[in-house]
N, C-alpha and C positions, 0 to 999 in steps of 0.2 A: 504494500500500500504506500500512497506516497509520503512524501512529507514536505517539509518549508523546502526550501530551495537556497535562505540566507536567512541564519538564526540570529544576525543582530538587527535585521527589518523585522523580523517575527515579534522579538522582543520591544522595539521599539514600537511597535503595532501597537500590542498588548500594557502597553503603557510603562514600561521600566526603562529609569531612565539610564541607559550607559554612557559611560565618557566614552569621549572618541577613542575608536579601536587604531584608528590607520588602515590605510587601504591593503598594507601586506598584511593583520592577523585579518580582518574581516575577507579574505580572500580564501585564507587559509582554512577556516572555521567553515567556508561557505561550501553548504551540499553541491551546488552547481560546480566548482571548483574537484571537487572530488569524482564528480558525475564525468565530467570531462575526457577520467584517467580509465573509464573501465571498459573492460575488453568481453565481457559477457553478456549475454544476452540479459535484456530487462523487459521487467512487467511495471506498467506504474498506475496504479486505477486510487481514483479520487472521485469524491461527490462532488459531484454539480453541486449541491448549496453548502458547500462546505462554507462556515461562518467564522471558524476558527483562523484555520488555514485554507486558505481562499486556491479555486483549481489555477489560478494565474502559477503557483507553483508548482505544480504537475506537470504545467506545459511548458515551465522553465528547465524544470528537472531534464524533462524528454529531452527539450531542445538541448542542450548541454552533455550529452552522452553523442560521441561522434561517430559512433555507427549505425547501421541498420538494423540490427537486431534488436529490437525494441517494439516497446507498445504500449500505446495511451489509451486509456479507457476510463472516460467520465459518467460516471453512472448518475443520470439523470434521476431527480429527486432525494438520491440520497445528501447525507449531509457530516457531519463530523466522524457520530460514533455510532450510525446505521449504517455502514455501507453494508455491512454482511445479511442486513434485511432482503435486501436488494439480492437473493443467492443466485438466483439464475443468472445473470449477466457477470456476477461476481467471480462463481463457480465454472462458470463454462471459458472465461479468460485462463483461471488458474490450471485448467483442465488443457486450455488448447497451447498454453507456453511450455506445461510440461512435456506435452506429444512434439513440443517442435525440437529440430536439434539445431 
């Protein structure tokens, strides 16, 4: 499942207030920055109303892994901590990433 894409935008979302990190740890720290380096295949599925962590990060995430093996899946109506309500669209992702190689 997915997650923030940059934990000190998250945080400063959410109201905390941080000192400036600088642009080298906030890089360092950032999912997207990590996302960059991986050479395996991904799954990344997020709700559509996600309120906490908004899917703009899911589609940051994606975009940030530089290969093809990948997959984004926003499940429509879901939101933070329903996505696994939603099983069918859920289950059949996890089901069709494991069948791929």
């Amino acid at each position: 499942e997915s997650g923030f894409s940059n934990a000190p935008a998250l945080m400063r979302r959410l109201g905390v207030d941080l000192p400036p990190l600088g642009k080298e740890l906030e890089e360092k720290i950032s999912n997207n920055t990590k996302l960059a380096h991986i050479q395996m295949k991904v799954l990344i599925i997020h709700g559509e109303n996600d309120q906490l962590i908004s899917p703009i990060n899911a589609r940051q995430n994606f975009e940030s892994i530089p290969h093809q093996k990948k997959t984004l899946l926003i499940i429509p109506g879901a939101e933070h901590n329903n996505v696994m309500v939603f099983h069918r669209p859920y289950f059949n992702a996890v089901r069709e990433f494991v069948r791929q190689k």
